[in-house]
C-alpha positions in Angstrom: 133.2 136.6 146.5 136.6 137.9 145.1 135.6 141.6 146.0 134.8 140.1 149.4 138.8 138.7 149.3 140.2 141.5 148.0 138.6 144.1 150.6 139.6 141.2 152.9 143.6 141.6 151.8 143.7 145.3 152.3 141.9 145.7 155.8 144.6 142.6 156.7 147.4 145.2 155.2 146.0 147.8 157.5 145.9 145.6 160.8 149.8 144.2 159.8 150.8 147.6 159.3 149.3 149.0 162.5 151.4 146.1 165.0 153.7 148.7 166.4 157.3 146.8 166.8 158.8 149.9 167.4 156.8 150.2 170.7 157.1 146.1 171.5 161.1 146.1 170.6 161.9 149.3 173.3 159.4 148.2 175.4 161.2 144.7 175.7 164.5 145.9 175.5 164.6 149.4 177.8 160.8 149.1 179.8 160.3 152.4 178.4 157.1 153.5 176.7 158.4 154.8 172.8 155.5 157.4 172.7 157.1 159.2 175.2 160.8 159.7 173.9 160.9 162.6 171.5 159.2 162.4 168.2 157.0 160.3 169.9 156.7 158.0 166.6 156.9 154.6 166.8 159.3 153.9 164.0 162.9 152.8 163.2 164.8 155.9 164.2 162.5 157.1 167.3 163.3 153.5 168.4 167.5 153.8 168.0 167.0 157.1 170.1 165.3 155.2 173.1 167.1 152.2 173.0 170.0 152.1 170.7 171.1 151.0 167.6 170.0 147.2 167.4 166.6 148.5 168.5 166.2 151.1 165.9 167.8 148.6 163.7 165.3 145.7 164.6 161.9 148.0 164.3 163.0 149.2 160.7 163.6 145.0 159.2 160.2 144.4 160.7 158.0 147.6 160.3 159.7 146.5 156.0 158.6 142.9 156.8 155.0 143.7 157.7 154.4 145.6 154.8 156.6 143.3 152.2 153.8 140.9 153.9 150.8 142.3 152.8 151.8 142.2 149.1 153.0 138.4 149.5 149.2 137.6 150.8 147.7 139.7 148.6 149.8 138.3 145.9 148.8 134.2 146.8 145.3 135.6 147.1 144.5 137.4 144.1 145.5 138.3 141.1 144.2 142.0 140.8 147.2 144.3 140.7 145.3 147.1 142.4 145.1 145.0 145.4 148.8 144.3 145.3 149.2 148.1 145.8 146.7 148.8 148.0 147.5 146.4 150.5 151.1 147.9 150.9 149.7 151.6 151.4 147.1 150.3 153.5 149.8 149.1 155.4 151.9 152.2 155.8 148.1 153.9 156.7 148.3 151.1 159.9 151.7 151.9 160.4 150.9 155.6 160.8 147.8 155.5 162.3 147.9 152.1 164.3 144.5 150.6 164.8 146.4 149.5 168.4 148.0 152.4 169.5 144.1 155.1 170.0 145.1 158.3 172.2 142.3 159.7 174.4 142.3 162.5 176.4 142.3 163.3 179.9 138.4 163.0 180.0 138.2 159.8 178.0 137.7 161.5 174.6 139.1 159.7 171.7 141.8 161.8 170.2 143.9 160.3 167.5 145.8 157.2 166.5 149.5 157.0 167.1 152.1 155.3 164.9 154.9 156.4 162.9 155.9 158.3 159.3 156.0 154.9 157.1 159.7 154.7 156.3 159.7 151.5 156.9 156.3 150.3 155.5 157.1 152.3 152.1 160.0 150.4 151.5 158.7 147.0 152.3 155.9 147.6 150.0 158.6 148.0 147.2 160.2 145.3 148.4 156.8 143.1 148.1 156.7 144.1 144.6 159.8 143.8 142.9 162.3 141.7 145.6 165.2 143.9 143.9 164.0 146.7 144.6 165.1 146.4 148.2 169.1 146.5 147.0 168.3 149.8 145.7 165.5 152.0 148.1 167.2 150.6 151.1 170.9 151.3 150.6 169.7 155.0 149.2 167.7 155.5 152.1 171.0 154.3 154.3 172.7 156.8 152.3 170.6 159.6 153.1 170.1 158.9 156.6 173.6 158.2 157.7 174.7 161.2 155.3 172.0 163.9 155.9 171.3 162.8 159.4 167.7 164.0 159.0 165.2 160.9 160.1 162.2 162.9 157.8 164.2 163.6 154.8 165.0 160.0 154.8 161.3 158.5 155.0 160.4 160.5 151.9 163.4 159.5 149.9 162.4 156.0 150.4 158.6 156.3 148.1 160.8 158.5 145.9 163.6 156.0 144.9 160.7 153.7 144.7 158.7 156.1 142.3 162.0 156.5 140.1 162.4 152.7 140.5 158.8 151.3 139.0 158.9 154.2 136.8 161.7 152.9 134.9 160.9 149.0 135.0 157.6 150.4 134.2 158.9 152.4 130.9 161.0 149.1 129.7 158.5 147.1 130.1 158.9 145.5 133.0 156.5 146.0 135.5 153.0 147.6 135.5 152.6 151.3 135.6 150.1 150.9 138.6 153.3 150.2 140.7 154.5 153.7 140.1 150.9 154.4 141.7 151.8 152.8 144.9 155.0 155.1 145.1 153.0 157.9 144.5 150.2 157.2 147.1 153.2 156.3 149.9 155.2 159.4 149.0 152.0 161.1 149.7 151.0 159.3 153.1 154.9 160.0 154.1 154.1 163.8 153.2 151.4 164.2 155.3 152.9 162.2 158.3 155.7 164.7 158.2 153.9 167.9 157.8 155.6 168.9 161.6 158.8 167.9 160.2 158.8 169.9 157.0 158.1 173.0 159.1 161.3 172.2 161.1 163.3 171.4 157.5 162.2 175.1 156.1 163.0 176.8 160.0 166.0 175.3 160.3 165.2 173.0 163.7 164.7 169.9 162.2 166.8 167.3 164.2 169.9 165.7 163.4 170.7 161.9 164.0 173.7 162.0 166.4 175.5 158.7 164.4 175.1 160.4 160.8 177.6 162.1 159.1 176.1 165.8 159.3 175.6 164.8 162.6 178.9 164.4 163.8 179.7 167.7 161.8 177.5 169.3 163.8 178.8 167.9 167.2 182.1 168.9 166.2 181.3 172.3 164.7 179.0 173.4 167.9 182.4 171.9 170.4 184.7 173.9 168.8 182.5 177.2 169.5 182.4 176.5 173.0 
């Protein structure tokens, strides 16, 4: 019966991850459909591009609260850590590869799932976790996203500051060492989401965000050549 629960509380992480509020938020706020304004994605910062800051702003606290959700279940469910990991990366999975959001072709052939690259999702699993957590992967990822300006290298440093993070409570004792698991298997879900974007980082194409600090740079730099 407990096995039964426990698959239960992951499939529920899925189905919470996959609700795509970046897609609900624009569509609410702008009548545009987010799928098609550049990336595409239906995350936090392909959301500020089609509608603005609030927007963007509003799809990244609740594509964290979705996933910060599945733990908290999981968590009055169960008591098997593994569950309290997987639910949170099954969540990211949905967020990716939304269960809602299937893309068929012009024939009717099913061709993929749409979604986002788990930002948002990877920290709100930390957050789930270890509460703290969210004083330290969020304001890093702030710092790297209004500092680098680049959307993809910001989604990764989140499951890496929260690798570092359960590493150490790990190491003193303070949490168990299957939470630096869940870092790991988000960093890796992040990864493969961004395999386009990691091409762009190595070419040199990879987009800037227009409000970050390299950003601005960039405006400036590119207006003083004309």
């Amino acid at each position: 019966m407990q096995f039964l629960i426990d698959s239960g509380l992951v499939l529920l992480g899925y189905l919470l991850g996959s609700i795509p509020f970046g897609l609900i938020i624009v569509k609410l706020k702008t009548g545009k459909d987010i799928r098609t304004v550049e990336s595409g994605r239906t995350g936090g910062t392909n959301a500020l591009r089609a509608a603005g800051f609030w927007a963007g702003l509003g799809t990244a606290f609740m594509d964290i609260l979705k996933s910060a959700a599945a733990v908290w279940i999981a968590q009055a469910f169960t008591t098997n850590e593994w569950i309290y990991v997987l639910a949170p990366v099954a969540a990211i999975l949905g967020h990716n590869y939304s269960a809602y959001l299937p893309e068929f072709d012009k024939n009717g052939k099913f061709k993929r799932l749409r979604g986002g690259a788990g930002g948002g999702p990877a920290a709100g699993g930390a957050l789930g976790l270890w509460p703290v957590s969210a004083l330290i992967v969020i304001p890093f990822g702030a710092l790297v996203f209004f500092g680098l300006g680049y959307a993809s290298v910001t989604t990764m440093s989140v499951a890496l500051a929260a690798i570092i993070v359960f590493a150490i409570r790990a190491w003193l004792g303070y949490s168990p060492w299957i939470y630096v698991l869940y870092g790991i298997l988000a960093e890796m879900l992040l990864l493969w989401a961004l395999r386009p974007n990691l091409k762009k980082l190595m070419n040199g194409s990879e987009r800037v965000v227009s409000i970050s600090l390299h950003g601005k740079l960039k405006a400036r730099r590119e207006e003083q050549t004309k």
